[in-house]
C-alpha positions in Angstrom: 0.0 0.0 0.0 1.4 3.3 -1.0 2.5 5.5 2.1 0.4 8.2 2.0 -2.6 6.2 1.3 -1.8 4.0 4.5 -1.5 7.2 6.3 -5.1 8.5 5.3 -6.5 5.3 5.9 -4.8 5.5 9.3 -6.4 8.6 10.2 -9.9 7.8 8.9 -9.8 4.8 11.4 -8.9 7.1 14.3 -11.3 9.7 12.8 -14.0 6.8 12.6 -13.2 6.1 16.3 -13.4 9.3 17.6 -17.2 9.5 16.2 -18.3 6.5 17.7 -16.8 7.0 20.8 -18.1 10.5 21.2 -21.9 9.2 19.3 -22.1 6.7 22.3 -21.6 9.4 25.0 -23.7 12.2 23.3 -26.8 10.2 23.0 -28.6 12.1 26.1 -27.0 15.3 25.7 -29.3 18.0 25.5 -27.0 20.1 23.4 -25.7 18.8 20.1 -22.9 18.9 17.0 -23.7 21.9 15.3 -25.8 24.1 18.1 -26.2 27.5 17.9 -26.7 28.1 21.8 -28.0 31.4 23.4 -28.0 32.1 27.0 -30.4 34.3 28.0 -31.3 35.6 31.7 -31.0 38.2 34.3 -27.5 40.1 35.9 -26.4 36.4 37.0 -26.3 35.5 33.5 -25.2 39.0 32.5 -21.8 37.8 35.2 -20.7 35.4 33.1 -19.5 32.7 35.1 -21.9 29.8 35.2 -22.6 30.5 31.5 -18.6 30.3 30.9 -18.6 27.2 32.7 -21.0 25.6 30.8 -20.1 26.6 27.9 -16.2 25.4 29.0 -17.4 21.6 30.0 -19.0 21.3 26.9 -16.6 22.8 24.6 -14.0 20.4 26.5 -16.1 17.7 26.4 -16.4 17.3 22.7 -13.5 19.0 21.2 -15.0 17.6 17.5 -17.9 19.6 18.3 -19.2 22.9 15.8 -20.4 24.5 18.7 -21.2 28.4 19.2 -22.5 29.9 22.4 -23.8 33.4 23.1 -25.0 35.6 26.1 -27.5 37.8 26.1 -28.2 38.3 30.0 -29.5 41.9 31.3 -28.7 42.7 34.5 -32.0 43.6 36.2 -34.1 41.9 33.6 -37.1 39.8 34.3 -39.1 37.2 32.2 -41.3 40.1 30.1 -37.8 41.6 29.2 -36.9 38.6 27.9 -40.3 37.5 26.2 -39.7 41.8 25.0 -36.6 41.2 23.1 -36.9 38.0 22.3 -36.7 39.0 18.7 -33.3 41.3 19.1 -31.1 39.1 21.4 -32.1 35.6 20.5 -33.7 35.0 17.2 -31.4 37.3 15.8 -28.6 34.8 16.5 -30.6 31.9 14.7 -30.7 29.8 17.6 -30.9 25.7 17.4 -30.8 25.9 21.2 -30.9 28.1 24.0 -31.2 28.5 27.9 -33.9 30.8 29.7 -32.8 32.1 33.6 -35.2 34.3 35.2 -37.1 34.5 38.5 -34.3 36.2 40.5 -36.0 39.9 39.9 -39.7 39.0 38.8 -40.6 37.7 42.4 -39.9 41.2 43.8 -37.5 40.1 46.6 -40.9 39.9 49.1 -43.0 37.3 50.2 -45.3 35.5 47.1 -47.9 36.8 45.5 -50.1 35.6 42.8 -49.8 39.1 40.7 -46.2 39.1 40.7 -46.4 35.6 39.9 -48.8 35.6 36.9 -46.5 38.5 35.3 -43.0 35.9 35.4 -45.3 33.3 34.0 -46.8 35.3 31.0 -43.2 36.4 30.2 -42.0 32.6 30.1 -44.9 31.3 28.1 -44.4 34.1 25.7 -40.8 33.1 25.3 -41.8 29.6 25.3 -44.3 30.2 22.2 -41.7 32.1 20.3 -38.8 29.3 20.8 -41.3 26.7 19.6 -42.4 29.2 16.4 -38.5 29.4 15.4 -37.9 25.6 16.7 -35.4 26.3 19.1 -34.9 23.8 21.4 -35.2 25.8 25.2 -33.8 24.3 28.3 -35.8 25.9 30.9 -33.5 26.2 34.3 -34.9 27.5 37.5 -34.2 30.4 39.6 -31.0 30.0 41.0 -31.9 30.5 45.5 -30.2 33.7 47.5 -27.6 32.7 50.1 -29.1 34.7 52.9 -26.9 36.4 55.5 -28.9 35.1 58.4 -28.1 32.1 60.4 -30.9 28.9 59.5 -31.9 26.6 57.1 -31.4 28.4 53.6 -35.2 27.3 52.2 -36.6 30.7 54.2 -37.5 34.1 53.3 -37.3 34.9 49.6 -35.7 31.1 49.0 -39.8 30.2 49.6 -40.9 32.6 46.6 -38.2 31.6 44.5 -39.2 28.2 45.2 -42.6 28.7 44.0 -41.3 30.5 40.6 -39.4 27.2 40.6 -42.0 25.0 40.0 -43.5 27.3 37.8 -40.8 26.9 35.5 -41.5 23.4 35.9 -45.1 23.9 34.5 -43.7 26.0 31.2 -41.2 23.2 30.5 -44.2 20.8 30.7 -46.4 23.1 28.8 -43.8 23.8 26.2 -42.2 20.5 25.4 -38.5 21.7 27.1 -36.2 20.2 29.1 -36.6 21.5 33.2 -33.3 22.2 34.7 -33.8 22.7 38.7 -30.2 23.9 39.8 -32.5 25.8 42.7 -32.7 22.7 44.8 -29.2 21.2 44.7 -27.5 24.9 45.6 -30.0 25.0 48.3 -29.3 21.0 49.6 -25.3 22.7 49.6 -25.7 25.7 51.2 -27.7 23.4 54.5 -24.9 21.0 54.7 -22.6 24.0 54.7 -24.9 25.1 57.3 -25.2 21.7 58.9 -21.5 21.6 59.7 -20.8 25.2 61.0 -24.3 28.0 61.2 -21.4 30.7 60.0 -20.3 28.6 56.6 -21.4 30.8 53.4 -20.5 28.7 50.0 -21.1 30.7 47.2 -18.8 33.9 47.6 -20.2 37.0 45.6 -23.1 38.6 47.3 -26.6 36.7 48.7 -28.0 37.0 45.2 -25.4 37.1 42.6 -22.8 34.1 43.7 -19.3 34.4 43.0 -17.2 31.4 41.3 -17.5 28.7 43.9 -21.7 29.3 43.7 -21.5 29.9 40.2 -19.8 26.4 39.3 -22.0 24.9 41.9 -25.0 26.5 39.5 -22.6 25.1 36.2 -22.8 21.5 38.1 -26.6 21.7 38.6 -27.3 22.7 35.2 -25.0 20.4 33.2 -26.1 17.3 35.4 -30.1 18.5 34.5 -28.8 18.7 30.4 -27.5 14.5 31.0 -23.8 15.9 30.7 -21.7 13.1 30.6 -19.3 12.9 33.0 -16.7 10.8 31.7 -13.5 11.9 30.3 -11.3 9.4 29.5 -10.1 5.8 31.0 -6.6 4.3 30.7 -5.9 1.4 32.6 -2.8 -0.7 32.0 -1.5 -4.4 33.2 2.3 -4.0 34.0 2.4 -7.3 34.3 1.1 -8.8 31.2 3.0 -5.5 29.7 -0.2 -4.6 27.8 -3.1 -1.9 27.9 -6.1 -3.4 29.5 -8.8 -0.8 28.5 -9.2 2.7 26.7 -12.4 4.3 26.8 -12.5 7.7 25.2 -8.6 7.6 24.9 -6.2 6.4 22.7 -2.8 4.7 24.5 0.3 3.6 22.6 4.2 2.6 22.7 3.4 1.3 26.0 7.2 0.3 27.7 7.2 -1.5 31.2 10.1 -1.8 33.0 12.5 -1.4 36.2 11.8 2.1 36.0 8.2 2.1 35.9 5.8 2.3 33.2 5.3 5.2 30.2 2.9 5.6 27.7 2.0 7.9 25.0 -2.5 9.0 25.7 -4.1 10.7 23.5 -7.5 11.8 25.2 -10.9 12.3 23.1 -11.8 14.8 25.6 -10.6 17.4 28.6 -11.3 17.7 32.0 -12.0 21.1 33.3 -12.3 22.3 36.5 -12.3 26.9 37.4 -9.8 27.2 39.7 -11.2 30.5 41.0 -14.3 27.9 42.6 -11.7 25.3 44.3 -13.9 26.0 47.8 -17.2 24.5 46.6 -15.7 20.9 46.3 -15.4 21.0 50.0 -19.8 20.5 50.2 -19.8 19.2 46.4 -17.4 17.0 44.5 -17.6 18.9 41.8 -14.6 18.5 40.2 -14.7 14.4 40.6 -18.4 13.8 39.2 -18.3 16.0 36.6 -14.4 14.8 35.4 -14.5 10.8 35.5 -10.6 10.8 34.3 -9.2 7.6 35.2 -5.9 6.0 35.7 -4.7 2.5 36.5 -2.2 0.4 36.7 -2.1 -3.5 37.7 1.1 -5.3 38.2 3.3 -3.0 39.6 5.4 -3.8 42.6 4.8 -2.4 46.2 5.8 0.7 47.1 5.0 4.4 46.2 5.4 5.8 42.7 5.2 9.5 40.9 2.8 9.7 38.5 4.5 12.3 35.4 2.3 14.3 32.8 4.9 15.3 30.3 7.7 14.8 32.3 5.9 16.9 35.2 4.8 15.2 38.5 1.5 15.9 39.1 0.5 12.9 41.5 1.8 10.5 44.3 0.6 6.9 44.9 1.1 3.2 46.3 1.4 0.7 44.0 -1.9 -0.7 45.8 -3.9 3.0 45.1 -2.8 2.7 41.4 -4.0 -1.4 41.3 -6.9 0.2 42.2 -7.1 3.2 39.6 -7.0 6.8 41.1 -9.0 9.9 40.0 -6.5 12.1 37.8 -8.7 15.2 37.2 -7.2 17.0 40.0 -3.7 16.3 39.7 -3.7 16.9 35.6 -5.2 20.3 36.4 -2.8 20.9 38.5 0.2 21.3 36.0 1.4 19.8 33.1 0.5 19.3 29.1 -3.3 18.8 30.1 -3.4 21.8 32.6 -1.5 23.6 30.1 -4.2 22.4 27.2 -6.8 23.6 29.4 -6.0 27.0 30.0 -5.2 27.8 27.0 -9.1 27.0 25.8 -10.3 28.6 29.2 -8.7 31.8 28.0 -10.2 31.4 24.4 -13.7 30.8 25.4 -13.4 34.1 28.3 -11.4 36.1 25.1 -14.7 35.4 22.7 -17.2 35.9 25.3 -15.7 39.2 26.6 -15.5 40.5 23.2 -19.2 39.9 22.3 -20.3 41.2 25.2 -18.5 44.3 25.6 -17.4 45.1 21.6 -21.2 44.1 20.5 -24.0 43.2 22.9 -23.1 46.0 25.5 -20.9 48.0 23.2 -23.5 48.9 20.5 -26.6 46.6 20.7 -27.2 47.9 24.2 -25.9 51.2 24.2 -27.3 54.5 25.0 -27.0 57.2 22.4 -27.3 60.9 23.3 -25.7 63.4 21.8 -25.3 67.3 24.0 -27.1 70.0 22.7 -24.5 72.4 21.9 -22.9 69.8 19.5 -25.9 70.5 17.3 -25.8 66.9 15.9 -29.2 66.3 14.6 -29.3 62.2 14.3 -33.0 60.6 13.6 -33.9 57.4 15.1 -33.5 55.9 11.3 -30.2 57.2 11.2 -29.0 55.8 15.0 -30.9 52.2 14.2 -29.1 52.2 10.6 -25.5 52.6 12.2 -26.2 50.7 14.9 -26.6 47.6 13.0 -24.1 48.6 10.7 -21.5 48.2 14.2 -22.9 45.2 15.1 -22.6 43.8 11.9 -19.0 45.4 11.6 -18.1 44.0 14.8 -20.1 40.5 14.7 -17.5 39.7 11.5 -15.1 39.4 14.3 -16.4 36.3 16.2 -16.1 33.5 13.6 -12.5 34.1 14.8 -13.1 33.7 18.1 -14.8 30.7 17.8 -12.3 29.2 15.6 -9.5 30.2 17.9 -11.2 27.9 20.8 -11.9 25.1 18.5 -8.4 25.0 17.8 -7.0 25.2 21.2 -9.1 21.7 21.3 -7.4 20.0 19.1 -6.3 17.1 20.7 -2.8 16.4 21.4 -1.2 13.8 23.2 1.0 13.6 26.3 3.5 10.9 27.9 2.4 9.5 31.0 4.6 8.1 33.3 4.2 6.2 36.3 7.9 5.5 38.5 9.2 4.5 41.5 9.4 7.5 43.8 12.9 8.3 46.0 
């Protein structure tokens, strides 16, 4: 066989593997190849954090993926603002799929009532009927709770009214055929166990209603685990003794060497496990990092003692040749430094890059922004003349993000890195 036939062959068989690996774990994903996702909600969405999160995991998760993700959160907004410019910030984008947070603002910060209530739910069912007009599939996520500065169980106060706006959204997903997302309920299980163990303990940093990071991921975690994210990684598990690899899953793992000086192989992961280290604190009520990052090593057949587990020649773990027998989480540790670490980063600071552009060159910079002009310039400007240029910017300045988007699919691109597993001093 010529050689550069045998080497296209040779990547169609790893491309071909790729796809059904990745088909098998995308089955139940709500998002999919090819979405067109927009993120639309109050000032918590407006924050970008939990939206950057998401958006991160999944990007990470399926490097193969076409995916685009935009964010059109308002601070101060409520459900009719959203169902108001539905039109502007979402169908404009030509949408496949798309997330709806409200409830923070339209229950009033005060105890429940029914008028309040009948306003939110108007302004979801309107969104809801224009999704389903444009076929956009919607992922309806609930209100996420405050973290109140008084000592108590955290379901009190304003947690009860958001709690009924909760199961509202509940009723609009039912009504209109979307997917309910309830990341109200596991933030508030958190903050009582936080609670549970010390009356002072306060998880989500930021203020009572707009968490910082660590509240924020907890949020991400919530929402991905309501959209069946899966969790896995990758798998590598080797037999030292039998000097062969004993399974891959979603990983490829070649020139495999075992001898006196340990074991080394060359892994080539599918996917990326992502963890912000800005919300390290939350793991300590959920295990975050763990259940959303099954990535998996072990090693059989090594002899006793204690061993350094290398990512590109950088240590990034310690364990017994028993804790390896018995395969370790590696999330942690690969994030920690190294060739995956590095990998990360570098699509972390992509996806922030594209996101802070859009909103502050084009959604904030000139699709939001307040035009007036001082008398004594004697500028007369009519509102023809302000919409025309404004779109004109936008479209100007929407050229830009193909880019962007390109730049974080190719930070994706997989790349493999020598692991090593040796006998520590």
């Amino acid at each position: 066989m010529p050689r550069r036939v045998a080497r296209l062959t040779g990547l169609l068989a790893l491309v071909l593997w790729f796809v059904s690996i990745s088909a098998l774990r995308a089955e139940d994903f709500f998002f999919r190849d090819g979405d067109r996702v927009v993120v639309i909600g109050d000032s918590i969405t407006e924050q970008h954090l939990y939206s950057n999160y998401v958006e991160m995991w999944t990007v990470s998760r399926f490097p193969t993926w076409n995916l685009t993700f935009r964010n059109v959160g308002i601070g101060g907004d409520r459900s009719p603002g959203g169902n108001g410019r539905f039109a502007r910030d979402v169908a404009a984008h030509k949408p496949t799929a798309m997330t709806v947070d409200f409830g923070m603002n339209d229950g009033g910060y005060r105890a429940f009532d029914e008028g309040g209530y009948k306003v939110y739910m108007d302004g979801l069912t309107g969104m809801a009927n224009q999704a389903k007009a444009a076929g956009i599939r919607v992922a309806w996520l609930t209100p996420s709770p405050v973290e109140k500065k008084e000592d108590g169980p955290a379901l009190q106060g304003y947690n009860e009214t958001l709690e009924k706006y909760s199961m509202g959204v509940k009723q609009i997903a039912a009504n209109g055929g979307g997917l309910f997302v309830d990341q109200f309920h596991p933030f508030i299980a958190a903050q009582d166990k936080a609670r549970g163990a010390s009356a002072k303990n306060r998880i989500g940093g930021g203020d009572p209603v707009h968490p910082g990071p660590p509240g924020q991921a907890l949020m991400a975690w919530a929402i991905l685990k309501g959209l069946n994210f899966p969790s896995q990684v990758s798998n590598a598990e080797i037999d030292a003794a039998a000097k062969q690899v004993a399974k891959a899953e979603n990983c490829k793992l070649t020139e495999l060497t075992v001898g006196d000086n340990g074991v080394s192989f060359q892994r080539l992961d599918l996917a990326l496990p992502f963890f912000p280290a800005e919300a390290e604190t939350i793991n300590a009520w959920v295990p975050i990092r763990d259940e959303l990052n099954q990535y998996g090593l072990k090693v059989s057949g090594l002899k006793a003692g204690s061993y350094e587990v290398r990512l590109g020649g950088t240590k990034v773990a310690a364990h017994t040749g028993d804790e390896l027998a018995a395969g370790v989480k590696l999330a942690a540790a690969a994030l920690s430094a190294g060739p995956v670490a590095e990998q990360v980063k570098a699509v972390w600071d992509a996806v922030k890059a594209k996101n802070s552009y859009y909103h502050d060159r084009v959604f904030r910079g000139v699709v939001l922004a307040q035009i007036s002009i001082p008398d004594f310039l004697e500028i007369k400007l009519s509102q023809a003349d302000i919409d025309a240029k404004r779109q004109s910017a936008v479209a100007e300045r929407m050229a830009k993000l193909p880019e962007l988007d390109a730049a974080i699919r190719q930070a994706l691109v997989a790349r493999p890195h020598r692991v090593e597993i040796v006998p520590a001093n």
